[in-house]
C-alpha positions as CSV (number, residue, x, y, z in Angstrom):
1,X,32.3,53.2,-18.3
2,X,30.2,55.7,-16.6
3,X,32.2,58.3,-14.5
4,X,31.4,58.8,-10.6
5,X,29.8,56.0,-9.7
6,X,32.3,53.6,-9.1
7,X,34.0,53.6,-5.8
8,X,37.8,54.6,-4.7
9,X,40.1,51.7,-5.3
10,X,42.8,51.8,-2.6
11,X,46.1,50.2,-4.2
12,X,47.4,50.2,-0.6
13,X,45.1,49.0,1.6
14,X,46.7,47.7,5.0
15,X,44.9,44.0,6.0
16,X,45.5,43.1,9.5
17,X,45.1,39.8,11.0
18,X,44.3,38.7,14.5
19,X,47.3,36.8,14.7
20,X,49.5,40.2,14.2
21,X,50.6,39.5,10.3
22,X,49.8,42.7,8.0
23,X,50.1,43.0,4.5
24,X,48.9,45.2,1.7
25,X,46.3,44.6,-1.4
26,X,44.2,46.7,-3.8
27,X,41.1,47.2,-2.3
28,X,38.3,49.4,-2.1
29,X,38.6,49.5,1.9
30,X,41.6,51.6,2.9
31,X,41.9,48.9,5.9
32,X,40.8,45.2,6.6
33,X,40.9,43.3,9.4
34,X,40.7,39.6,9.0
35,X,40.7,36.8,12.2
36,X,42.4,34.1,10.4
37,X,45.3,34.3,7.6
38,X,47.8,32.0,6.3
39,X,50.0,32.7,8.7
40,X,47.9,31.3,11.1
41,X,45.0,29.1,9.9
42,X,45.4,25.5,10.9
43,X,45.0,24.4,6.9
44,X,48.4,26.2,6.2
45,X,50.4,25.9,9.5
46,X,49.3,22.0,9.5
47,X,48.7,22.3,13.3
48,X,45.3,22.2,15.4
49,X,44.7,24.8,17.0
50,X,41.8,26.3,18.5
51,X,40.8,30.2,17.8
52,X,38.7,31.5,20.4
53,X,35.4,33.2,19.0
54,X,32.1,33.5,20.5
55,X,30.0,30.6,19.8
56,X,26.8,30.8,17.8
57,X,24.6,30.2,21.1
58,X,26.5,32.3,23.4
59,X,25.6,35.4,20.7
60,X,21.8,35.1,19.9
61,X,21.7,34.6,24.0
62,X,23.1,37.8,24.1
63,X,21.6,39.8,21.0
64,X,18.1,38.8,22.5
65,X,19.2,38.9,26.2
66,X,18.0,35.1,27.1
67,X,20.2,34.9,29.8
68,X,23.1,32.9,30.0
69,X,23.5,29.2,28.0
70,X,23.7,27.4,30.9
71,X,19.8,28.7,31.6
72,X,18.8,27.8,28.2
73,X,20.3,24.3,28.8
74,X,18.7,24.1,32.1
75,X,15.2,25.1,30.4
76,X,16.2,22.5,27.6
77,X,16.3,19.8,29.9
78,X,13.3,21.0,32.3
79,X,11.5,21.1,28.4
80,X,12.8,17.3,27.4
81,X,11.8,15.6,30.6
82,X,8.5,17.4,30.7
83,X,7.8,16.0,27.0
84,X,9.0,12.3,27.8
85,X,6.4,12.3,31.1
86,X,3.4,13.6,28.9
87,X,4.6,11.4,26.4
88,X,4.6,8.2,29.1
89,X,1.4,9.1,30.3
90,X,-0.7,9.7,27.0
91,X,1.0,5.8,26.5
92,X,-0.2,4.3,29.7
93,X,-3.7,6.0,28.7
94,X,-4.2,4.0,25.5
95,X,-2.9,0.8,27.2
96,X,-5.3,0.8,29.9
97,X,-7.7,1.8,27.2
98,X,-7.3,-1.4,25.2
99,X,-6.9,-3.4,28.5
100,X,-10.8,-2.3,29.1
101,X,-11.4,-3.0,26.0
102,X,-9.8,-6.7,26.2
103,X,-12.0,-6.8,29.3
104,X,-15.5,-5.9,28.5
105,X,-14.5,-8.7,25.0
106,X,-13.6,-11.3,27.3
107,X,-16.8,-10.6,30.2
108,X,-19.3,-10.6,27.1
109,X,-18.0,-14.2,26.2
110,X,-18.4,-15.6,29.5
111,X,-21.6,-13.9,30.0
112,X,-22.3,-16.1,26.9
113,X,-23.1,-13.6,24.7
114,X,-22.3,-14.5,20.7
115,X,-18.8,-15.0,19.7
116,X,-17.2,-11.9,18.9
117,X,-16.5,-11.6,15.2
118,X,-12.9,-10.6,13.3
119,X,-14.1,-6.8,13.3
120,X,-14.4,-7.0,17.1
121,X,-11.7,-8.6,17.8
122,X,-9.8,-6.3,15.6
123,X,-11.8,-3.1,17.6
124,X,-10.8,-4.3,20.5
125,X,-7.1,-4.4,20.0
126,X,-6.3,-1.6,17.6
127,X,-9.2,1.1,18.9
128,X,-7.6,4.8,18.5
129,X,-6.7,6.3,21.6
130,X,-10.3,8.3,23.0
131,X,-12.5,5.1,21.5
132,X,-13.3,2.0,23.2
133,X,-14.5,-1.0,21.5
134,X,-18.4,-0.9,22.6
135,X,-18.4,2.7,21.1
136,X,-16.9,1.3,17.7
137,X,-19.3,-1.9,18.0
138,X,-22.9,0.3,18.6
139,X,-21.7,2.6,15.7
140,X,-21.3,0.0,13.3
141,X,-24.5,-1.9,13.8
142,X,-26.1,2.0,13.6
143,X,-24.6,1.9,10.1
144,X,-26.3,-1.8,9.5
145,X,-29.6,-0.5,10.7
146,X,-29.3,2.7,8.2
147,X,-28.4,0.6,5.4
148,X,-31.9,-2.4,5.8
């Protein structure tokens, strides 16, 4: 073993508890303080009992000075409903998208116009949100006049 680098080994080091029971152990700490021991951890003592610490969220709101947790919750919330609106009205876009759609299919068949085909029909009714069905119909007969 090399000599002076290893570090003082204390054969009576004092460990306190939070719950006021202290005993001794070889340590290299002179003194240990512990919150939870046999004595009174709810495993040993077959009891449930709560020990009050700080929570996880009460401590980064107060390392990074956030506020208080019931402003984060209140931002949560403002954050949640604010999402579920967009949400509901990026929905009600695309369904009065494909309701256009449906209605510019069904004017061209009373106006007498050909039959629409599968692929229009299809257009029609699954056209991503931003794309209507006459934009997908003139960009596939582009591609039919490239193609002659």
């Amino acid at each position: 073993m090399k000599t002076e680098i290893h570090p003082q080994y204390h054969t009576d080091a004092k460990v306190t508890c939070a719950c006021g029971n202290i005993w001794t152990i070889g340590s290299t700490a002179a003194e240990i303080r512990v919150e939870l021991c046999s004595k009174c951890h709810p495993f040993y003592t077959g009891e449930q009992r709560i020990v009050d610490t700080e929570g996880r969220v009460e401590r980064l709101m107060r390392r990074f000075n956030l506020g208080s947790v019931e402003d984060a919750a209140k931002l949560a919330q403002e954050t949640a409903e604010r999402s579920a609106a967009a949400e509901a009205e990026a929905e009600a876009a695309v369904e009065a998208e494909r309701d256009a759609a449906r209605a510019a299919t069904q004017a061209s068949r009373l106006a007498g116009d050909a039959p629409p085909t599968a692929d229009d029909t299809a257009a029609a009714t699954d056209a991503p949100a931003g794309e209507s069905a006459e934009s997908t119909d003139s960009e596939n007969k582009g591609a039919e006049t490239d193609e002659k």
